[in-house]
N, C-alpha and C positions, 0 to 999 in steps of 0.2 A: 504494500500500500504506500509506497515511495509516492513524498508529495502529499500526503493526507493524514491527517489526526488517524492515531488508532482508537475504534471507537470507547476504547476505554478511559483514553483520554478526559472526553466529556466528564464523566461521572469523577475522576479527579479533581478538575478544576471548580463542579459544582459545589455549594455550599452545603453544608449538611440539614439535613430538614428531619423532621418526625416525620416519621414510617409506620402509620397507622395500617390503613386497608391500604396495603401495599402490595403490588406487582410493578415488577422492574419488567418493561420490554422496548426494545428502541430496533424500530428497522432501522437499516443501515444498508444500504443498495441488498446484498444477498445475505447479511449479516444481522444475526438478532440477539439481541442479551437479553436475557432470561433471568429471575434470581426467584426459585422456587422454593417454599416450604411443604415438607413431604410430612405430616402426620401420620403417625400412624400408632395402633393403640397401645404397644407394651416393649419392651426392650427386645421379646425374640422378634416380632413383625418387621421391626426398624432395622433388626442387624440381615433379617432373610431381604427385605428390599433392597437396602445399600448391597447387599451382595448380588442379588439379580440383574440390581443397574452396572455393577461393574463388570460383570460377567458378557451381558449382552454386551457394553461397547466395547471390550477387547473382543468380542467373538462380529461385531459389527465392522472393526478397524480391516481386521482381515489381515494380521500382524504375519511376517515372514521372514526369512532370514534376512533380505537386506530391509526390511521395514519393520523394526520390532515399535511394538504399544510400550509406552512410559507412565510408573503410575508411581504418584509418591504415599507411602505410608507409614501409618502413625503408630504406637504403640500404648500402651494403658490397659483398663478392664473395657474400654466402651466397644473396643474395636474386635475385640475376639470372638463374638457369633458372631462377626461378619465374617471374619475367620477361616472358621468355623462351617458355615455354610460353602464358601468357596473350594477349602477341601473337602467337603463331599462332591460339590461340583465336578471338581478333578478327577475327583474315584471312582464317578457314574462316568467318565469320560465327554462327559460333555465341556469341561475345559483347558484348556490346554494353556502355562506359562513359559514353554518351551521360547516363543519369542516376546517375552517381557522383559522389561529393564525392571528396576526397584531404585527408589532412594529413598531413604528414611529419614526423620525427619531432626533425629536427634539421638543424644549418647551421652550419659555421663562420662565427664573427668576424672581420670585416675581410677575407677574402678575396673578391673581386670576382663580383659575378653570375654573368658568363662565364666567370670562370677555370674549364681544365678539371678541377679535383679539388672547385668546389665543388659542393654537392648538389643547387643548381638543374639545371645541367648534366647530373649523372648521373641525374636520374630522367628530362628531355627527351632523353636522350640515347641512353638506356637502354630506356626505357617511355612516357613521354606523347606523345610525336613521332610513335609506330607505332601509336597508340591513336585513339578517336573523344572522348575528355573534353575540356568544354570548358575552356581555360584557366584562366577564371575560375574555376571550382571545386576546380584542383588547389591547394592550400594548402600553401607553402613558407615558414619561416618567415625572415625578412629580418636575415643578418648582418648589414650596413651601416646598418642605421636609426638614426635620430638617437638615438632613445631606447631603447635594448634592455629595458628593463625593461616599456613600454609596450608594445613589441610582442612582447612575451611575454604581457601581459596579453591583447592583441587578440586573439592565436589561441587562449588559452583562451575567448576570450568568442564567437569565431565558430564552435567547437567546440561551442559551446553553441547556438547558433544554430540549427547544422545537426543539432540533435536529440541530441546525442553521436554518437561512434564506435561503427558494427555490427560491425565486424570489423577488429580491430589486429593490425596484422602486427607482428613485429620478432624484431629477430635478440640474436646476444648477442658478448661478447667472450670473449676466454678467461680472462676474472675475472669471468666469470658476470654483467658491465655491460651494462643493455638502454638502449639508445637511449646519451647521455652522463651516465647513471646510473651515475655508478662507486663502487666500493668507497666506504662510509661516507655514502650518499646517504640521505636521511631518504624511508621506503616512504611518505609521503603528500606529497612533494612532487609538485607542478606546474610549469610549465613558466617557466626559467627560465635568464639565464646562469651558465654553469659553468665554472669553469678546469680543463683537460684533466689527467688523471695522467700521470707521464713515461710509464710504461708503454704508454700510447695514443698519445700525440707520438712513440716510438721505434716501435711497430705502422703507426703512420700516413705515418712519412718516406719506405715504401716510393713511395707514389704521387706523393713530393714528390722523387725523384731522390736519395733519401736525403739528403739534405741538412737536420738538423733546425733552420735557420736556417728555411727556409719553412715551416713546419708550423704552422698557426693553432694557438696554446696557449689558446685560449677557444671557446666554444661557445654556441648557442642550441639549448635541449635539452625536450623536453614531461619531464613529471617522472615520477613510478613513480605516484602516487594517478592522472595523468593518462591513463594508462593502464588502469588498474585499473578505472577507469572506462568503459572500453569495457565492450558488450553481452558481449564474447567474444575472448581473445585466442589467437594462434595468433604460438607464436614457434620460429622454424625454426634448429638446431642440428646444424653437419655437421663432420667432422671429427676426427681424433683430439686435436688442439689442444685439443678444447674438451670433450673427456669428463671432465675434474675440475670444470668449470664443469654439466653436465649432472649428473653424481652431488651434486651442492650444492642442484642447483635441487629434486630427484626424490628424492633421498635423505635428505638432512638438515633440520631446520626453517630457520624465514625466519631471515633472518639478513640486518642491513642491509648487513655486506659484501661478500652477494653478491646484488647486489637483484633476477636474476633470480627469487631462491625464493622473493619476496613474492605470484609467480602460483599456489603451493600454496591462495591462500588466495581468488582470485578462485572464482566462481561453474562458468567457461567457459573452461578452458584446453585447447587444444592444443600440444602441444611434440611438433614433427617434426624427427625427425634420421635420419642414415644411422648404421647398424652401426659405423662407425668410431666413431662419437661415443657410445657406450653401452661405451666399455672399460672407466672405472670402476665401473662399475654393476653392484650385485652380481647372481653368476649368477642365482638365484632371480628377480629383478626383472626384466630381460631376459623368459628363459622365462613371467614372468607376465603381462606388455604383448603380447607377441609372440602367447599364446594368445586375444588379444582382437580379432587383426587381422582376423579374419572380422566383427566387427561395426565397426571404425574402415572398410574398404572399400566394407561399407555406404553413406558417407557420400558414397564418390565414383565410386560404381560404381551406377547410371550414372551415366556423365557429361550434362549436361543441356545443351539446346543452342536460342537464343533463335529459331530457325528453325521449332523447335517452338510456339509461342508464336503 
């Protein structure tokens, strides 16, 4: 589009407005931005949708050896029926990661490859071990490297490499922080060390035996522009925890303290939650999203299946 605003442009230089009965859509000669909320009624419904929508458009991209599908993901408790669902997908053969990249979204500092709460661990542990991706192209980014700032730089530059990200997953926290994007994070940062907010080290001591002596208080984190920059993200929201974080994101303008609501302004947003997680959300808004679900199942109904193919 040499010569012309990209149309995500617009939606940056706007001012930020309350986001009531909101639908984002902007033609754009052949181009539409979209920012949809997918309800749906319970954390397994939420994690089997985000899995169907992923599943069709890698099985839609039509991904091969020289054109592999890029999807960036997250790690946590939200993400794993999504998981979860995916590797059954793979076991019924209906999909196939053989040409998929991966980049993750983040890694603590200084804790060991193997240990088990680091992120290496939970996504082999979790997801790439039940999968057919080849190692080589799942991309985790290296707590332990000599130079953290380099290899910050290297997974933005292999992100680049691999065409950008088609489809970025991620979750959120219940201060509305995507990936180690916390409160007060600058919306076009990339990828970079972060020192953790207590708030996260006190969320996080659970997996560490409560004990906040062990809890990595640093991070290696992709940033909010680095995301932004995905084709399309899709960041999945469940829980009552997190319906002040969801009414922030859905409701009110961007706001760097809560850097989820910098996705108001991307092009392609998905936000899937369960019912639980829409309690702040005014009645009106609910009932407005909720009357769209006949065309959001659209999206996963059918399910596609690479056996077809």
């Amino acid at each position: 589009m040499r010569g012309t605003a990209h149309p995500s442009s617009y939606f940056r230089s706007s001012p930020a407005l309350p986001l009531r009965r909101f639908k984002l859509i902007l033609s754009y000669k052949f181009f539409t931005a979209i920012m949809r909320l997918v309800i749906l009624e319970d954390y397994d419904q939420a994690s089997e949708w985000a899995a169907k929508y992923i599943c069709n458009r890698i099985i839609q991209f039509k991904p091969s050896q020289g054109r592999y599908f890029t999807l960036g993901l997250p790690t946590g408790s939200t993400p794993l029926g999504c998981y979860k669902k995916l590797i059954e997908y793979h076991k019924n053969g209906d999909l196939s990661f053989k040409y998929v990249k991966t980049f993750n979204m983040d890694e603590y500092v200084g804790l060991p490859r193997n240990h088990p709460e680091s992120y290496h661990s939970y996504m082999w542990n979790n997801f790439f071990k039940h999968i057919d991706i080849d190692p080589n192209n799942a991309h985790i980014l290296d707590g332990n490297a000599p130079d953290l700032q380099a290899e910050c730089d290297a997974f933005e530059k292999k992100i680049e490499e691999a065409g950008g990200i088609d489809l970025f997953v991620g979750g959120i926290g219940p201060d509305g922080h995507i990936a180690f994007n916390e409160p007060g994070s600058s919306l076009s940062s990339r990828t970079r060390l972060k020192t953790l907010a207590m708030d996260t080290i006190l969320a996080n001591a659970k997996y560490f035996d409560g004990d906040l002596s062990k809890v990595p208080t640093m991070a290696l984190t992709v940033g909010v522009g680095t995301v932004m920059d995905a084709r399309e993200v899709m960041i999945l929201i469940t829980g009552a925890h997190k319906a002040f974080a969801l009414y922030k994101a859905i409701e009110e303008g961007v706001n760097h303290m809560w850097t989820v609501s910098a996705f108001q302004q991307h092009p392609r947003t998905i936000f899937v939650c369960d019912e639980d997680a829409t309690l702040e959300l005014r009645v009106k808004t609910v009932k407005y999203f909720k009357g769209l679900m006949h065309v959001h199942n659209k999206l996963v109904d059918p399910l596609y299946s690479m056996k077809e193919n």
